[in-house]
NUVOGU-694688 format. One record per residue (C-alpha): residue number from 1; residue in one letter; x, y, z. Coordinates in steps of 0.5 Angstrom, whole numbers, plus 500, padded with zeros to 3 digits. Layout:
// NUVOGU-694688
[rec NUM 'A' [X Y Z]] ...
***
This chain:
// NUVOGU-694688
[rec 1 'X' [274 384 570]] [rec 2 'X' [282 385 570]] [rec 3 'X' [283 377 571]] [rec 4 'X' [278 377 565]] [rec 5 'X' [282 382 561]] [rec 6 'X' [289 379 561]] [rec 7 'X' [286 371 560]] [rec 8 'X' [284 374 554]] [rec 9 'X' [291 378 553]] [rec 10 'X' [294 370 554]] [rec 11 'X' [290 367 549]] [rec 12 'X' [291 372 544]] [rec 13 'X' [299 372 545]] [rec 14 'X' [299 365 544]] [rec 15 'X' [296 366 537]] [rec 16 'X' [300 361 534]] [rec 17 'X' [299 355 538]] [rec 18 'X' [291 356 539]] [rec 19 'X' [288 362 536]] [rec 20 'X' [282 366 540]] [rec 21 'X' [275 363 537]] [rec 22 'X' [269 368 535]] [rec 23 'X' [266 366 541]] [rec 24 'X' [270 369 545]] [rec 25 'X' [273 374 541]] [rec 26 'X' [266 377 541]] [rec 27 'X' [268 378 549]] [rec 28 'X' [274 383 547]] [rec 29 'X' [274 390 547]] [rec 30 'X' [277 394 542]] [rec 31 'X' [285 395 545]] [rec 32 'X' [284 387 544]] [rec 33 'X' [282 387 537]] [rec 34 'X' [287 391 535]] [rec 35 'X' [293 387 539]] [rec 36 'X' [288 381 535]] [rec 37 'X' [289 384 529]] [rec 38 'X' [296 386 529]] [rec 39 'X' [298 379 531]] [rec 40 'X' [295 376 525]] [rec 41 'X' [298 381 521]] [rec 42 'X' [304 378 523]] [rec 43 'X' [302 371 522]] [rec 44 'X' [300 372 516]] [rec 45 'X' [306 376 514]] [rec 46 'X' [311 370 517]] [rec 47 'X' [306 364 514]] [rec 48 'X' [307 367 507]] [rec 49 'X' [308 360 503]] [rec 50 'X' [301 358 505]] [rec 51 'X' [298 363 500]] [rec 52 'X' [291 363 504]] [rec 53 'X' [290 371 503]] [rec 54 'X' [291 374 496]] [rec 55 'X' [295 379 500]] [rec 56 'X' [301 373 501]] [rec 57 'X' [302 373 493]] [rec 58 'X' [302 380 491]] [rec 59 'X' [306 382 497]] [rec 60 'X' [302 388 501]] [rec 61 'X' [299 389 507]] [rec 62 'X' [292 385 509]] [rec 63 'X' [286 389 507]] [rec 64 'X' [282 391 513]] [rec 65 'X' [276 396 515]] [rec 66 'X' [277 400 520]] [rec 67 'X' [274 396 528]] [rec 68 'X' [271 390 529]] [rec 69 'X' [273 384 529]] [rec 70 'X' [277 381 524]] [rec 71 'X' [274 376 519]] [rec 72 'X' [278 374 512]] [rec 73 'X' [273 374 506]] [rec 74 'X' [273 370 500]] [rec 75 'X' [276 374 494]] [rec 76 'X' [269 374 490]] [rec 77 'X' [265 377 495]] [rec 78 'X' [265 385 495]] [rec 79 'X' [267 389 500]] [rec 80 'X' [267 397 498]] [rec 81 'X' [273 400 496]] [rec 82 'X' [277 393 496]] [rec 83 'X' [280 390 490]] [rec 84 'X' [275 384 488]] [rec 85 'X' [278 380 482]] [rec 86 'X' [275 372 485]] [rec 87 'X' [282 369 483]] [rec 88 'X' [281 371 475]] [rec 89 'X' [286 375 470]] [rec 90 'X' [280 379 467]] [rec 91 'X' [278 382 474]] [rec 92 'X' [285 385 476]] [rec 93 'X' [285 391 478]] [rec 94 'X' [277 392 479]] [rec 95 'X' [275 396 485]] [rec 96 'X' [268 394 489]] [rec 97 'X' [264 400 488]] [rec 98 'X' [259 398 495]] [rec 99 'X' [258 392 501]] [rec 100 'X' [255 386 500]] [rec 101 'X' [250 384 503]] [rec 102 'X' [253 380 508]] [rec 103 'X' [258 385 510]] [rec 104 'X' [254 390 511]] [rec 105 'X' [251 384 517]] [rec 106 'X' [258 384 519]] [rec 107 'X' [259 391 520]] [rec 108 'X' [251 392 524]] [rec 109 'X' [254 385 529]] [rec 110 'X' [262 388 531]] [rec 111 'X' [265 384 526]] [rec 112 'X' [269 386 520]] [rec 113 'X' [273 385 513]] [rec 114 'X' [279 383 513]] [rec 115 'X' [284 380 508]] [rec 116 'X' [282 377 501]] [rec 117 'X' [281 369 502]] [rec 118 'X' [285 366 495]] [rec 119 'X' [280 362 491]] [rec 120 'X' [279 357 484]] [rec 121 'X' [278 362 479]] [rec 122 'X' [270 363 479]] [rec 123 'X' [270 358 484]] [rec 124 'X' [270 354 479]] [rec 125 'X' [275 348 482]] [rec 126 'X' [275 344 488]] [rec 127 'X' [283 345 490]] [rec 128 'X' [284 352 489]] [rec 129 'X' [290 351 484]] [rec 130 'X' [287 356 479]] [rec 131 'X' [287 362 481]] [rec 132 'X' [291 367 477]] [rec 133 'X' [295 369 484]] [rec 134 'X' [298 361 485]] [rec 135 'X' [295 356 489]] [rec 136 'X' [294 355 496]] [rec 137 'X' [297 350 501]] [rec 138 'X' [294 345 505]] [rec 139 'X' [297 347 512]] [rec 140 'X' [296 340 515]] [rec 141 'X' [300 338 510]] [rec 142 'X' [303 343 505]] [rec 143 'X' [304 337 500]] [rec 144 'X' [297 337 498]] [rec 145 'X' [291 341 496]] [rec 146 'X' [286 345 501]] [rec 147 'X' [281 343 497]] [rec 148 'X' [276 349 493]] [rec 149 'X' [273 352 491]] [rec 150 'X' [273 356 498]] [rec 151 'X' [281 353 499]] [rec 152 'X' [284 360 502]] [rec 153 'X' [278 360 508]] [rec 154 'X' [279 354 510]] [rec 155 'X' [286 354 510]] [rec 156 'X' [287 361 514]] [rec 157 'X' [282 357 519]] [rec 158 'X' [286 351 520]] [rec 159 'X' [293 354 519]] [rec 160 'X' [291 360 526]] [rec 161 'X' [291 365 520]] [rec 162 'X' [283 367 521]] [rec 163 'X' [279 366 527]] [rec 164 'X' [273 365 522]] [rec 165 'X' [272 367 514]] [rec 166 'X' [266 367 509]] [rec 167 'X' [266 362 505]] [rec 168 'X' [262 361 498]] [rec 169 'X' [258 354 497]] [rec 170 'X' [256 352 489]] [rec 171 'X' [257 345 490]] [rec 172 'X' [261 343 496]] [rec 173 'X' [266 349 496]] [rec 174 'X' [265 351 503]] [rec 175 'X' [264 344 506]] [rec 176 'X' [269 340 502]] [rec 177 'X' [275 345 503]] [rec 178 'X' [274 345 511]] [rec 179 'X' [274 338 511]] [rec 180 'X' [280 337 507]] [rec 181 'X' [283 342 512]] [rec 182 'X' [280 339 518]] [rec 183 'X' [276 345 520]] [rec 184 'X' [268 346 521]] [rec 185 'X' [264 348 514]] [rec 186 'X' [257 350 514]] [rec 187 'X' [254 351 507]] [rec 188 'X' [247 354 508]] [rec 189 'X' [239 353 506]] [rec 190 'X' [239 357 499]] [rec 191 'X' [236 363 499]] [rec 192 'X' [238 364 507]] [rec 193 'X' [243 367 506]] [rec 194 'X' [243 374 502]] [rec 195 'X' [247 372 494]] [rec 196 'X' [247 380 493]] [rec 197 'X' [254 383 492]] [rec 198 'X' [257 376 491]] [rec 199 'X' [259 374 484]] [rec 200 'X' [256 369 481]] [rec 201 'X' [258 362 478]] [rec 202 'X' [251 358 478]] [rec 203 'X' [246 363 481]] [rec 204 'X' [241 357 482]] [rec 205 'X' [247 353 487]] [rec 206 'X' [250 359 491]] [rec 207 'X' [250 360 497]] [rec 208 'X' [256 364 502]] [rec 209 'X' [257 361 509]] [rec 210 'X' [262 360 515]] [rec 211 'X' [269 357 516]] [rec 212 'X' [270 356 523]] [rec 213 'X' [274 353 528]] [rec 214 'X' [268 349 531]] [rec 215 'X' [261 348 531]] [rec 216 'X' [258 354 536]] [rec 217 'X' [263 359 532]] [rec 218 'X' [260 357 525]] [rec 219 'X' [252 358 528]] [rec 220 'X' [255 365 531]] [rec 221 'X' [257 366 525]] [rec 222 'X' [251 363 521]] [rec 223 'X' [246 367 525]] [rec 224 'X' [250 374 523]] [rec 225 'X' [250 373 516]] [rec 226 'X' [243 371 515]] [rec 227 'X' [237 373 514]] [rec 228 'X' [232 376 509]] [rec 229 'X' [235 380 503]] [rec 230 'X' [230 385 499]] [rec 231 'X' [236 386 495]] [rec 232 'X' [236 378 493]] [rec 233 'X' [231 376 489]] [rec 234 'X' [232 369 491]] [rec 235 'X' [233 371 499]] [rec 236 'X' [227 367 503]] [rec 237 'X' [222 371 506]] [rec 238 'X' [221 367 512]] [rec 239 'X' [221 367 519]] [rec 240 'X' [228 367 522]] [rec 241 'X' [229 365 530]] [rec 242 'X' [237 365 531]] [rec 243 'X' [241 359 532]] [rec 244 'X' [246 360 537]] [rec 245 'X' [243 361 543]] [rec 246 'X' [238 355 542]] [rec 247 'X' [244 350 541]] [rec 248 'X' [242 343 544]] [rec 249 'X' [246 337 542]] [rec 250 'X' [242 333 548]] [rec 251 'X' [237 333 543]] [rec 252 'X' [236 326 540]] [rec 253 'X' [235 325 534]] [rec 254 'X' [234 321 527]] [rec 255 'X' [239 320 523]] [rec 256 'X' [240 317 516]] [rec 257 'X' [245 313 513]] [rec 258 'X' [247 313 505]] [rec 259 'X' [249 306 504]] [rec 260 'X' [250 306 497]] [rec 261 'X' [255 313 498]] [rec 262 'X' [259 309 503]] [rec 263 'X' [260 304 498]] [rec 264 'X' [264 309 494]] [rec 265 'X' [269 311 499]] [rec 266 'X' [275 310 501]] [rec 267 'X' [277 304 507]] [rec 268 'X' [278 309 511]] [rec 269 'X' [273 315 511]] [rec 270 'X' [268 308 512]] [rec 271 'X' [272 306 518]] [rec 272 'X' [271 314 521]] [rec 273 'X' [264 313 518]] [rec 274 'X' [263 307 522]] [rec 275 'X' [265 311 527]] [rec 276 'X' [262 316 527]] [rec 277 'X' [255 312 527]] [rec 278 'X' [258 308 533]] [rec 279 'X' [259 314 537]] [rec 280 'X' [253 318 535]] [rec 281 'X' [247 310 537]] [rec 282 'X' [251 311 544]] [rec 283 'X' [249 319 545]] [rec 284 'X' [243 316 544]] [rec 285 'X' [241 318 537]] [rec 286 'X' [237 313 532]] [rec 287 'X' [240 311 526]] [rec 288 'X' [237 309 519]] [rec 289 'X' [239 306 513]] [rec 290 'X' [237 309 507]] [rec 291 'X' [239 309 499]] [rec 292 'X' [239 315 495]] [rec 293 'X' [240 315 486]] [rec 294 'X' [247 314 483]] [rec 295 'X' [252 318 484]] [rec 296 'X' [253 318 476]] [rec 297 'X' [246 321 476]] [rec 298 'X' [247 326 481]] [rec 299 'X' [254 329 478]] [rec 300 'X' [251 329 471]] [rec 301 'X' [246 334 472]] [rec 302 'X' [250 338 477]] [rec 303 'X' [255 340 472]] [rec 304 'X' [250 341 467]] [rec 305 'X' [245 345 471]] [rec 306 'X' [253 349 474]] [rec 307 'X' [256 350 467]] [rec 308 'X' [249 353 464]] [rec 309 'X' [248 357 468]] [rec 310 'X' [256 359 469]] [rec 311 'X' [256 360 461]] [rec 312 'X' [250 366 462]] [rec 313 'X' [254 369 468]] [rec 314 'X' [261 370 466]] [rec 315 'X' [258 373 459]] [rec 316 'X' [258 380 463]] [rec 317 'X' [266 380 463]] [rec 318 'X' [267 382 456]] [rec 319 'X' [272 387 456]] [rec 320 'X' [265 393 455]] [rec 321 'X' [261 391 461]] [rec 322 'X' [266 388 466]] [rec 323 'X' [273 386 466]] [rec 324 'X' [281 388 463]] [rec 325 'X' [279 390 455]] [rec 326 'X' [284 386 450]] [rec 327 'X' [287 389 445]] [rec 328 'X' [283 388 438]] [rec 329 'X' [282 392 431]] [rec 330 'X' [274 390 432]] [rec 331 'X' [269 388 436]] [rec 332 'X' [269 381 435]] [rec 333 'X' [277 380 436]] [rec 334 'X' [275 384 443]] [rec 335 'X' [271 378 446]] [rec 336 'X' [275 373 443]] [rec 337 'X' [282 376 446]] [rec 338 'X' [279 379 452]] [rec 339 'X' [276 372 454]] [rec 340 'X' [282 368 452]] [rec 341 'X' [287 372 456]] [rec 342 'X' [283 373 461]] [rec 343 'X' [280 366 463]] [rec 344 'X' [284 361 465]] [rec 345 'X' [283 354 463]] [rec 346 'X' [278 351 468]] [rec 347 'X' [274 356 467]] [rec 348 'X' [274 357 458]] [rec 349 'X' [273 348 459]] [rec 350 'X' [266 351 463]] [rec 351 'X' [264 357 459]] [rec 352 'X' [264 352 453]] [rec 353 'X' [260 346 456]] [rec 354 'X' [255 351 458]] [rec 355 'X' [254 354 452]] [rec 356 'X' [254 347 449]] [rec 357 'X' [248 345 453]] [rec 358 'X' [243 351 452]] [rec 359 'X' [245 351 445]] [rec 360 'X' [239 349 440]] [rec 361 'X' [238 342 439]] [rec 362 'X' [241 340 445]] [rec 363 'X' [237 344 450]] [rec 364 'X' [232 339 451]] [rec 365 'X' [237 333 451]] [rec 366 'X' [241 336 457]] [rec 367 'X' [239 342 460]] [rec 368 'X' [232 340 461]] [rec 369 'X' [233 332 463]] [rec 370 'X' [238 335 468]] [rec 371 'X' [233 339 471]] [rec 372 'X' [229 334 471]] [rec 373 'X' [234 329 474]] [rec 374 'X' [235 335 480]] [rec 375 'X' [227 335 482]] [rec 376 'X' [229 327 483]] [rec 377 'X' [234 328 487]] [rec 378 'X' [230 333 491]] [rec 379 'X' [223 328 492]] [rec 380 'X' [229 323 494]] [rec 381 'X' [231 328 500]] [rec 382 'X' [224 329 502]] [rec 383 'X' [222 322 503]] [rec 384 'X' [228 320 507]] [rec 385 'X' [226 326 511]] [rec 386 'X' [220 323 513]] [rec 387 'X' [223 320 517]] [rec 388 'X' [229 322 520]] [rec 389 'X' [231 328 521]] [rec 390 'X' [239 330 519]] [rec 391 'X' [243 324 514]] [rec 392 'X' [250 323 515]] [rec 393 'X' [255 323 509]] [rec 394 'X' [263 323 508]] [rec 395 'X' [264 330 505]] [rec 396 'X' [269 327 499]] [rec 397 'X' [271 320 497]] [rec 398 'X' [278 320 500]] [rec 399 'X' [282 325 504]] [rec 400 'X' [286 331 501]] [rec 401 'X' [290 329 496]] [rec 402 'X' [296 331 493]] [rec 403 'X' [297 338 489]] [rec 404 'X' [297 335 481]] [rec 405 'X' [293 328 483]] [rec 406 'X' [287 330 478]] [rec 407 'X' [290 327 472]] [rec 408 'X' [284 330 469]] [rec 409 'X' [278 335 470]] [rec 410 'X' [273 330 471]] [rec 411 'X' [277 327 476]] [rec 412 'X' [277 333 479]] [rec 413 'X' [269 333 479]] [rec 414 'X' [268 326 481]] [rec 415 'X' [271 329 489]] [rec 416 'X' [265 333 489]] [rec 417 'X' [260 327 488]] [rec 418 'X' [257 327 495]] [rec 419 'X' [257 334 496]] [rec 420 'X' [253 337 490]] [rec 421 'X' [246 334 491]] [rec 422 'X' [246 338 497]] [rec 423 'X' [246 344 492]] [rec 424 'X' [242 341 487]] [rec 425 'X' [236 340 493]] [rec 426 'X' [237 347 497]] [rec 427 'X' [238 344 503]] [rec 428 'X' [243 346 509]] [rec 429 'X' [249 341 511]] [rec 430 'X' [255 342 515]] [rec 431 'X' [262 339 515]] [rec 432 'X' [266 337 521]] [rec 433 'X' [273 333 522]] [rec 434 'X' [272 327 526]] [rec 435 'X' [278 323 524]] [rec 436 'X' [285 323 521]] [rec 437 'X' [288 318 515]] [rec 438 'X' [294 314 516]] [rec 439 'X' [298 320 514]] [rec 440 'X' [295 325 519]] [rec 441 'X' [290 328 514]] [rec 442 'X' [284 329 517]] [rec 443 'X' [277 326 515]] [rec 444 'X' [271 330 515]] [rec 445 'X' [263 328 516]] [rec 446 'X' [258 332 513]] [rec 447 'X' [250 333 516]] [rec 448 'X' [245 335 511]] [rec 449 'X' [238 337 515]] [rec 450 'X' [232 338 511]] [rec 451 'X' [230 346 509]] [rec 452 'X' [231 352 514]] [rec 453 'X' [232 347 519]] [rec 454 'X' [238 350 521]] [rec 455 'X' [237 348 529]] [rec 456 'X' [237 342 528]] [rec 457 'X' [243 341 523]] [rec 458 'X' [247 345 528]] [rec 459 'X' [245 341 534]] [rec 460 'X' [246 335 532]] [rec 461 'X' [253 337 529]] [rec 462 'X' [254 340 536]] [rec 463 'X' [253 333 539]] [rec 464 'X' [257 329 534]] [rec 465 'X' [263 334 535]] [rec 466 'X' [263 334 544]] [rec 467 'X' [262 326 542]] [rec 468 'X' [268 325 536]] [rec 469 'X' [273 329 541]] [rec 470 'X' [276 330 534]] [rec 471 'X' [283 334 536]] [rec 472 'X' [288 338 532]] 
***
């Protein structure tokens, strides 16, 4: 035991060169968690630049419960007793009356909160540049952008500066960042995961999931935070066997290509998909080719449907209900100051779209044709997984790019057109690093699996990411 003891004590004093992952800090007895925690405190404390944790910006100590092992939490999930403000003027100072539910999963599992993940206001965003703390830097290169909206979770990953976190998926905010940063992102079945004590961007698209260093952590992680919820309208009350210990990536399976989303990509996220495939046919799995609808459809009834549904949610911080009250003389002059300085710009461009597209008159014309476009997307789905049982897709057109390369929002948008109809559908996927750019990025893969077959999503990650070799 002693041996054991002080190869764990190695691995933990050499934080900053390779980080201890979940699986073997679930090995740690509570002296090693606390030797864990302080290190990391130190870390981050030294890695301030970074801005991964809010903590960074406002200079103070990193929040943490008292035991467990420590896991950063995106700043729009509540954790009792913590400030919760998802990156937004309007909710500063708040203080979160109880635990998510996810939090509480952590709690019953030896794991525990620790430090806030900087976010996009209102995860609303796909390079974490809007929150109202400052922005978040690539750790792989500090020039470019995490990726959004869940850009602090990953960074904090990627850099050593979490051994795990949560992060928060609408359309591509857990997967798209973790690519970006060239760790492991895996966004869940809607409704597998518990939305309770999570705030809402678009409560139809939502979901929390792991950031994490490898594929075996995320599945730990994934089968900690999930279950049924019967404080979750929305939760799955379905039969739920755990991932992890059933990993099997010699398991040979078939996968769908989407060749019409390859043309879209750059030269050399082709060439790692290219890759990939090769490297996948040679473990042994099949390889199908498929097409699924434009892009263009797909992103036009995406945001539709998310700023709908966005407009709806954010209505409750008006200075009454939630959030920092402005000074006015009447009411009216209430809800348009508070809402004018406490959203930042991302989010009023949103709010607006939404309330456009629920109004009478056009309710019919977008709204509806947009929902009606998503049960399109999600027939398409189930006819390719008629026949195959995960699809392979790039995560994001190109690799990260640099901080104020988006000359507009709708560039901004167009990043996450591989993503998005994974939400629109409700399926899983998960993103994994198989490659790097000529500038050393790194480029990431997403797997999307049918729905509720988290283990079958999982194992062939798993046998992707033993077969890519993929390092640092």
């Amino acid at each position: 035991m002693d041996k054991i003891a002080n190869i764990i004590d190695t691995i933990i004093n050499q934080l900053g060169a390779s980080l201890v992952t979940l699986k073997e800090a679930l090995s740690l007895d509570e002296q090693q968690i606390i030797t864990l925690k302080e290190d990391l405190k130190k870390s981050i404390e030294e890695n301030k630049q970074l801005g991964a944790y809010v903590e960074q910006f406002t200079d103070t100590e990193v929040l943490s419960s008292d035991s467990g092992i420590p896991i950063a939490i995106k700043d729009n999930i509540n954790v009792k007793g913590w400030e919760l403000t998802c990156g937004s003027n309007i909710l500063k100072n708040y203080i979160a009356p109880y635990n998510a539910t996810v939090i509480e999963n952590l709690e019953k599992n030896g794991l525990c909160a620790f430090g806030r993940a900087n976010m996009d206001e209102f995860a609303m965003g796909s390079s974490t540049e809007s929150s109202c703390y400052g922005k978040t830097l690539n750790p792989v290169d500090n020039t470019k952008v995490p990726g959004g909206s869940s850009g602090g979770s990953a960074a904090a990953v990627a850099a050593g500066l979490a051994i795990a976190a949560l992060g928060t998926d609408t359309g591509g905010s857990i997967r798209q960042p973790a690519a970006y940063c060239g760790c492991v992102g895996m966004k869940p079945t809607y409704g597998r995961v518990s939305r309770y004590g999570i705030a809402a961007y678009s409560s139809s698209l939502d979901q929390c999931g792991p950031i994490t260093q490898n594929v075996e952590d995320a599945a730990i992680l994934y089968d900690i935070i999930s279950g049924y919820d019967p404080k979750d309208s929305t939760s799955a009350n379905v039969e739920y066997t755990p991932v992890a210990p059933n990993l099997d990536s010699s398991k040979k399976l078939t996968i769908a290509v989407i060749d019409n989303f390859i043309e879209e990509a750059s030269d050399e996220i082709k060439e790692a998909m290219n890759k990939s495939i090769k490297i996948l046919e040679d473990a042994g799995h099949s390889i199908v080719h498929k097409r699924m609808m434009d892009t263009k459809n797909i992103l036009s009834s995406y945001y539709i449907v998310a700023t709908a549904e966005a407009s709806a949610n954010l209505s409750r911080y008006d200075g009454i209900r939630y959030g920092n009250r402005a000074e006015a003389t009447n009411l009216k002059e209430t809800y348009l100051n508070t809402k004018t300085q406490g959203f930042g710009e991302e989010v009023q461009k949103r709010i607006m779209l939404g309330s456009f597209v629920l109004s009478s008159g056009y309710y019919d014309a977008y709204y509806i044709k947009a929902q009606k476009v998503r049960h399109l997307i999600k027939d398409e789905f189930d006819k390719i997984f008629n026949d195959s049982d995960l699809i392979l897709n790039p995560v994001a057109p190109t690799t990260a790019p640099k901080f104020g390369a988006f000359a507009s929002s709708l560039e901004m948008y167009l990043s996450d057109i591989y993503t998005i109809s994974v939400n629109l559908a409700g399926l899983p996927a998960i993103s994994l690093p198989v490659s790097k750019d000529s500038d050393g990025m790194p480029i990431g893969l997403q797997l999307i699996a049918n729905a509720y077959d988290e283990q079958t999503l999982f194992d062939g990650a798993l046998s992707l990411e033993q077969n890519i070799n993929y390092t640092k």
